[in-house]
N, C-alpha and C positions, 0 to 999 in steps of 0.2 A: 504494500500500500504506500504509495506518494506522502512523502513529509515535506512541509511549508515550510522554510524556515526564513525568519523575518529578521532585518538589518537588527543586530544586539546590540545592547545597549552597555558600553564597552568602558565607561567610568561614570563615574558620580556624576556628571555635570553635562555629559552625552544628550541631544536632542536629534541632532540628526548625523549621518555618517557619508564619508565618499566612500566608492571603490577606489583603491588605486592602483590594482591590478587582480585580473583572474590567474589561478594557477591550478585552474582546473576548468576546463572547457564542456560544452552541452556535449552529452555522448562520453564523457569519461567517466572510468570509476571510481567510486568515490570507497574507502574505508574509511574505518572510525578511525580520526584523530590526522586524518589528512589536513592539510593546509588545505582551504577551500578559498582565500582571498587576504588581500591586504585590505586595512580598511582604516581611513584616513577618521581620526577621532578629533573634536577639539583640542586635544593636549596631543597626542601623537598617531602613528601611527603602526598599525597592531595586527598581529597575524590573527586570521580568524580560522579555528579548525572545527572540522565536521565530527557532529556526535552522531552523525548513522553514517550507515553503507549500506551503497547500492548503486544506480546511475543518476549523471546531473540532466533531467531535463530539460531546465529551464533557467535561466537568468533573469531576474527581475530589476535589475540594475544593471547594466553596463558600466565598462571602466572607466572612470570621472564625472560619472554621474552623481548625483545627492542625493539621499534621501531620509525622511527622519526615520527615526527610530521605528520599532514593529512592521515598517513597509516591509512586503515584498520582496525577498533576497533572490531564493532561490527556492528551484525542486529540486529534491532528490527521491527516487524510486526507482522501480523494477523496469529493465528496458524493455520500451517499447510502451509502455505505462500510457495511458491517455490523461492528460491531466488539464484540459480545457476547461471542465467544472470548477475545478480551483484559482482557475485562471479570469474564470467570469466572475468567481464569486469573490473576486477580491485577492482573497487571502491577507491582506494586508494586518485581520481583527486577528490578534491572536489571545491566547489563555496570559500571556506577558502583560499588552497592553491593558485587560483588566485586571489582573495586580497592580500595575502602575495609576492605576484610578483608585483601588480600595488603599492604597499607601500612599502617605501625603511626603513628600521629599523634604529631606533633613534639615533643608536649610527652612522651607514653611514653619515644621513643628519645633525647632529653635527659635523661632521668631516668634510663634504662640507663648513661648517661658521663658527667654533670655535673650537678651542685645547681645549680638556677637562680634568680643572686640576687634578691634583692628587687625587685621594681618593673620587673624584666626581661621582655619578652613575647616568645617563637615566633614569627615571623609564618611560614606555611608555601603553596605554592603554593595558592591555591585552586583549588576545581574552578567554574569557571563556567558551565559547561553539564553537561545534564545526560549526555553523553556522554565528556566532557572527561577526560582518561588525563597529561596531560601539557601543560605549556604555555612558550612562550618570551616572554622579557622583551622584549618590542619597544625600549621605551625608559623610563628611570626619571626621574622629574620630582622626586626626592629624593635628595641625596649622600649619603654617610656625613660626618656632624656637623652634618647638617641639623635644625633642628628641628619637629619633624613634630607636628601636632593632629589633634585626632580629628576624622574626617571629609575630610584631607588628601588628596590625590589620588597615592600612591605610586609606581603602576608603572602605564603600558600593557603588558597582558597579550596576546598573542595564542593562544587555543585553536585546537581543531582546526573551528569554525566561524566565529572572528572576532574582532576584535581590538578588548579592551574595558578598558574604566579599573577599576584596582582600591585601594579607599582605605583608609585607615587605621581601625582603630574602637579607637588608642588613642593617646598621646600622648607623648611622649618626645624622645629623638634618637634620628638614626638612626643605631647603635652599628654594624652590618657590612651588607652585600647579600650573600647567598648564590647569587645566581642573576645573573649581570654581562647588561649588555644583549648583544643576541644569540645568548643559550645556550639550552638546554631544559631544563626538566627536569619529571619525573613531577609529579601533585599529591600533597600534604604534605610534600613535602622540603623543607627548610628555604631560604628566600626571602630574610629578613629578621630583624634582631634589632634590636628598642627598648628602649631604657630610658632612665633617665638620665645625664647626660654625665658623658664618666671612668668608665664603669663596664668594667671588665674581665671580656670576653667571652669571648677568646680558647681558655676551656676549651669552651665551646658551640658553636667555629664547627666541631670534627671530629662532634658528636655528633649532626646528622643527615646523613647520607650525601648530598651533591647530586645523585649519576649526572647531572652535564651535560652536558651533548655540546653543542659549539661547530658552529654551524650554518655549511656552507662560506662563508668569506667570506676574502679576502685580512687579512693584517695590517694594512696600513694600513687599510685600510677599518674593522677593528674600534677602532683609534685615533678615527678621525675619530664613529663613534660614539660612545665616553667623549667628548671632547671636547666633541658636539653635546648633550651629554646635559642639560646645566643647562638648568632650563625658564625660558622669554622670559618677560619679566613684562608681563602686560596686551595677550597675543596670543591669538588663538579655535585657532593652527595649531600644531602641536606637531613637534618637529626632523624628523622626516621626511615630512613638508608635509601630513599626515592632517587634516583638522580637526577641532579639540579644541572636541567637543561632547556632552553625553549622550544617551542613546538616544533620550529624551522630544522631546527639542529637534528632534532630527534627521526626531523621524516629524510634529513638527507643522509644521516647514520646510518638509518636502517635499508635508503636504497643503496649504499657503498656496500651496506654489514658491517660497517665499524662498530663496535662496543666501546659507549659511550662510557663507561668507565674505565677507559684507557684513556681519555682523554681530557686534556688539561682547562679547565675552562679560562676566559678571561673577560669574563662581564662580572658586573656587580654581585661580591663576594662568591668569587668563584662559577658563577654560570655559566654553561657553553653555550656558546653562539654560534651563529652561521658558519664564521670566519674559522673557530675551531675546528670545525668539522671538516670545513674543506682544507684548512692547510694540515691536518691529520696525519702522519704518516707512522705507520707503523709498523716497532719496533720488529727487526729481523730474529725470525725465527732460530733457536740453537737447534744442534743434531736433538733427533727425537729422543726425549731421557724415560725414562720407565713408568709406567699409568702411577704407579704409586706415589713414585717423585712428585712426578707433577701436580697428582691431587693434591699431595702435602706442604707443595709450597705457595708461604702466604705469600701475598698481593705487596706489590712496590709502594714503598711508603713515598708519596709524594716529598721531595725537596724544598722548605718553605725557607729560602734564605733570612737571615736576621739582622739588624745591624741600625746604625742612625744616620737618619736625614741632616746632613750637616751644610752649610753654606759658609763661605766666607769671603766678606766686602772689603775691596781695595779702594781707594780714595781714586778719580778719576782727575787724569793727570790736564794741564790746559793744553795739550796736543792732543792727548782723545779726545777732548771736547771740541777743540777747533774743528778734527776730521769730523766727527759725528755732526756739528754743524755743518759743514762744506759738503760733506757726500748725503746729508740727509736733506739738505736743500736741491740740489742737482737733483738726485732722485727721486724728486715729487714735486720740483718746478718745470725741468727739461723731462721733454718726450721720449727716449732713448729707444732707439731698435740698434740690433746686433747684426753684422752681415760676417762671413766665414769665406775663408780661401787654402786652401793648400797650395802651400812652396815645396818646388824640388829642390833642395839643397846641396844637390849632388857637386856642385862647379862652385858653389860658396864656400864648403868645404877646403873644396884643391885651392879654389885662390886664397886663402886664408891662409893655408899651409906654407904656401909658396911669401906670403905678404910676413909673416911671422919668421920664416926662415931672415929676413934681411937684418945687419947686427941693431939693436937698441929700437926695434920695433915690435907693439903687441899689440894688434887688433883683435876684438871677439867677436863672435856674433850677435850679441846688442849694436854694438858699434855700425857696423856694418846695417842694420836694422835700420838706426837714427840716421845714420847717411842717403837711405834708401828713401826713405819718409821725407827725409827733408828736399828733396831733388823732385819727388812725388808730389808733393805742396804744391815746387814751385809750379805743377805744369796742369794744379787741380786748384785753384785759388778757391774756391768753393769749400773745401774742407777745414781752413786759416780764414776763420770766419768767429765773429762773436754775435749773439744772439742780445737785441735789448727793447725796452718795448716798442721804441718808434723806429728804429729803423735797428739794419746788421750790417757790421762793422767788416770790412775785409779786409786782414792785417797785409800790409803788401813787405815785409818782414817778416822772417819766417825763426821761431825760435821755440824748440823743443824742448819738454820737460821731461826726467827722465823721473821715475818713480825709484824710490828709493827705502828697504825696509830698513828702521830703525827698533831701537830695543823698544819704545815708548810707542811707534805707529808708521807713521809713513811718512816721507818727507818726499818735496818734488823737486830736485834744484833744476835751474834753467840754462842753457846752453846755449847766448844769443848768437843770431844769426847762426845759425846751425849750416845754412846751404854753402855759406863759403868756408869752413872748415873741409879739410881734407879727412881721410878716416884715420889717422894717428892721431891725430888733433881732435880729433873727436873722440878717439879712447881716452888721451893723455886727459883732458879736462874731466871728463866722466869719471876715471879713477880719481883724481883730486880732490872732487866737487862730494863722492860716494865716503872717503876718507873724513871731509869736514863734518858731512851730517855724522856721519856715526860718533864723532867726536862731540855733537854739539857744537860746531863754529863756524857754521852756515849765516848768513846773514840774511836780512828780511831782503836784500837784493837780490842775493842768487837765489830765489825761493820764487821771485816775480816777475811776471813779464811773459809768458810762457803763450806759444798761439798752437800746440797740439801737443798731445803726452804718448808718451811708451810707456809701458809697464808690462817688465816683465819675466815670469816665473818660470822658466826652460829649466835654469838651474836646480832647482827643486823635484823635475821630473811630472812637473805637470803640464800636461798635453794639449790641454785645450783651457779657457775658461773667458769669462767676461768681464769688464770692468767699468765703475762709473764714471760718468765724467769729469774732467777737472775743470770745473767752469771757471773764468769764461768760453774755456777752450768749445767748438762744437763737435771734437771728436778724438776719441783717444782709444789707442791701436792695445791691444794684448797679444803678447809673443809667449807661444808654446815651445813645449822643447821638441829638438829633433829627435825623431824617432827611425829606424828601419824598418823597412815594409817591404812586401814586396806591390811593384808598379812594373805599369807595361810601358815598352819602351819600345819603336822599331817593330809592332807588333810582336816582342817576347816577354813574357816575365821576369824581372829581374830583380834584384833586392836594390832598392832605393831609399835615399834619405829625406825626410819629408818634415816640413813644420807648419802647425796651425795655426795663420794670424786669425783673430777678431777685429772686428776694427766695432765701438759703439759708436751711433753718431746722435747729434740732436737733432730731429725733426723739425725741429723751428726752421733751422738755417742749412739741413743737408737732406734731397732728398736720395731715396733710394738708389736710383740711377747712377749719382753723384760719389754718391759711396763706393757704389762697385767699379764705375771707372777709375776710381781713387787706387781702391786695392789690387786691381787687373796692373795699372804699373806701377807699384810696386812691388806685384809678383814677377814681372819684369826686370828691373832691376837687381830684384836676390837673386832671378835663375842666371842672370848674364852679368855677374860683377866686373868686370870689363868695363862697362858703361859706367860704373862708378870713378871710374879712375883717368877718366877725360876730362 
């Protein structure tokens, strides 16, 4: 026989609900405890799983659709099922909505006996299913004085189809439980009350009626519940040995076959989620040991590392602050995009070789970089550009910054007129100008004046990266280190030496085009160092 099953009413404060996705379509089957949908709540959104099985006939909602509460969700039934009678007659009135009529909502019958103070919240039993009349506290993974967040895992709930986690969608302490573990009581009777700490409730806890009825259990035994009741930190099983997992986890477990008790959880106080179950992998089996062995050995005692949260604050020096101002201005005044090239280095290399063999000469490959840039400027005016609000400035001067790590941050000295330097003269100044910063005896002159910047990390064995810019500058280049590869050459593969520049530029004052013709010679000029030395 066809079951109705109507949009649930999925927190305290729920009127109506979206779908936000089916995950089970007309014509599939349905078992008990399948995910049947996502469903967008006021506070979040929440897997919804079926308490029968059989086939979905029907969808009474579509995916982003709304609708309130007791409408119309779905059929499920026997394939092939005619379910047009249900379809004409609504379905929407369910046995739910009139309990939601003979029960007057928490916040109403708090308002009949007490003002409720500020920043205080009702929490009231949910209805979790869409049949659900009443439900019992299995067990609460929150005290009173606990401090609860939104999204917190409050109480295992068990309905009259199955016993499901219900969490918070507000934040506070937890100020009283109106419902102790192992009691019943109706849905919207008062459960729970939040607020914040010290806040005197005491006139709200008569003013919704509980009707709970203690479910037969011995005294002691309901002792040893309160007791069991604080939740284990960084365990997937919860005190009465259920495994604390959510619906999702559980249905994609069981179509892997993972045993969810090999698996580690990492949502709130240990529950597995989605993400556990799929990055899963488990442990490699040893040669097979003897039935008896194996029956007799206990279960892997999870690893709960221990230790203290420690911090410690260093005074911030007026050089971090100057960069943190300069790069934090640049990077949320200026537009920056990143454009990429690869250099064959292969002929930088040998000329290098050959330029360093000559006596009291030492050129690097930064040097050779800045020489490169700076010749590349002169034939890209577009790039030796400053950015201001009425008009952009084109430095017809051309004078590179070179970056510079110090122990305290980053220093930029300037290298004026870069393009009529030869490349000795351009190492010979760079080693100097690299000597004073680290020393401290840079002056505020050689720091200024700068119209494009280098920076760059090869040294360090880093390959690729990006960098901010040094404003006023409208573009400043990153040099990667060279690496071996293999590259085709002459149509053969052959091992090749390669280096990634970045070049960032500002958008204000460089467009796209402009950039890459920038970087096109310059990769020019590193692959034919020859043309350097005219």
């Amino acid at each position: 026989m066809a079951t109705v099953i109507n949009m649930p009413r999925l927190s305290d404060t729920m009127e109506e609900g979206t779908v936000a996705s089916w995950l089970k379509q007309v014509g599939d089957k349905v078992a008990e405890g399948d995910i049947l949908a996502e469903i967008e709540t006021d506070k979040a959104t929440m897997e919804f799983e079926s308490f029968y099985e059989g086939t979905l006939l029907h969808i009474g909602i579509a995916e982003g659709e709304t609708a309130p509460v007791d409408q119309l969700l779905c059929i499920i039934g026997n394939e092939g099922e005619d379910v047009s009678e249900l379809l004409t007659g609504g379905g929407s009135a369910s046995a739910t909505g009139e309990v939601a009529e003979e029960a007057p909502k928490a916040e109403e019958a708090v308002a009949q006996t007490a003002e409720v103070p500020a920043g205080v919240e009702i929490i009231t039993m949910p209805r979790l299913s869409d049949t659900m009349e009443e439900g019992t506290v299995a067990s609460w993974l929150k005290q009173v004085g606990d401090q609860v967040a939104e999204g917190d895992i409050l109480a295992e709930i068990e309905t009259d189809k199955a016993t499901m986690e219900f969490e918070s969608f507000y934040e506070g302490t937890l100020l009283h439980v109106g419902v102790q573990e192992g009691e019943t009581a109706p849905v919207e009777s008062l459960l729970a009350i939040i607020g914040p700490a010290g806040t005197d409730v005491s006139a709200l806890k008569g003013g919704v009626p509980t009707k709970a009825t203690v479910v037969d259990a011995p005294a002691a035994k309901k002792e040893e519940l309160k007791e069991a009741s604080a939740p284990v930190v960084n365990t997937n099983t919860t005190n009465n040995g259920r495994i604390f997992a959510s619906p999702l986890a559980k249905k994609i477990a069981s179509d892997k076959g993972i045993d969810l008790g090999s698996v580690v959880g990492t949502g709130e106080n240990g529950r597995i989620i989605k993400k556990d179950v799929e990055n899963f992998t488990a442990a490699p089996k040893a040669a097979a040991p003897v039935a008896e062995e194996k029956a007799s050995t206990p279960a892997a005692q999870l690893y709960t590392p221990v230790g203290e949260q420690i911090f410690e604050e260093t005074k911030n020096s007026q050089m971090r602050k100057a960069i943190a101002k300069s790069l934090g201005k640049s990077k949320f005044t200026a537009p920056h995009y990143y454009l990429s090239i690869e250099v064959d280095m292969d002929n930088a290399i040998a000329s290098r070789k050959q330029i360093n063999a000559l006596p009291d000469t030492k050129v690097s490959f930064n040097d050779m970089v800045v020489k490169a840039s700076a010749m590349a400027l002169r034939k890209h005016p577009q790039i030796n550009t400053q950015w201001q609000d009425d008009v952009t400035r084109y430095a017809k001067h051309i004078s590179i910054g070179v970056a510079v790590a110090v122990e305290d941050g980053l220093v930029v000295p300037v290298l004026p007129f870069t393009d009529q330097m030869t490349l000795t003269q351009i190492g010979g100044n760079v080693r100097s100008l690299a000597g004073k910063a680290k020393n401290k005896k840079l002056t505020p002159g050689e720091m200024s004046g700068s119209t494009f910047t280098v920076s760059n990390l090869g040294m360090f064995g880093i390959t690729s990266f990006t960098s901010i810019i040094n404003q006023p500058n409208s573009a400043i280049l990153s040099v990667g280190a060279i690496v071996q590869k293999p590259v085709v050459k002459n149509g053969e593969i052959v091992v090749g030496n390669t280096m990634t520049l970045n070049l960032a530029c500002d958008h204000r004052t460089v467009d796209g085009a402009a950039g890459a013709s920038f970087l096109q010679t310059l990769k020019t000029y590193l692959e034919n160092p020859v043309t350097m030395l005219a």
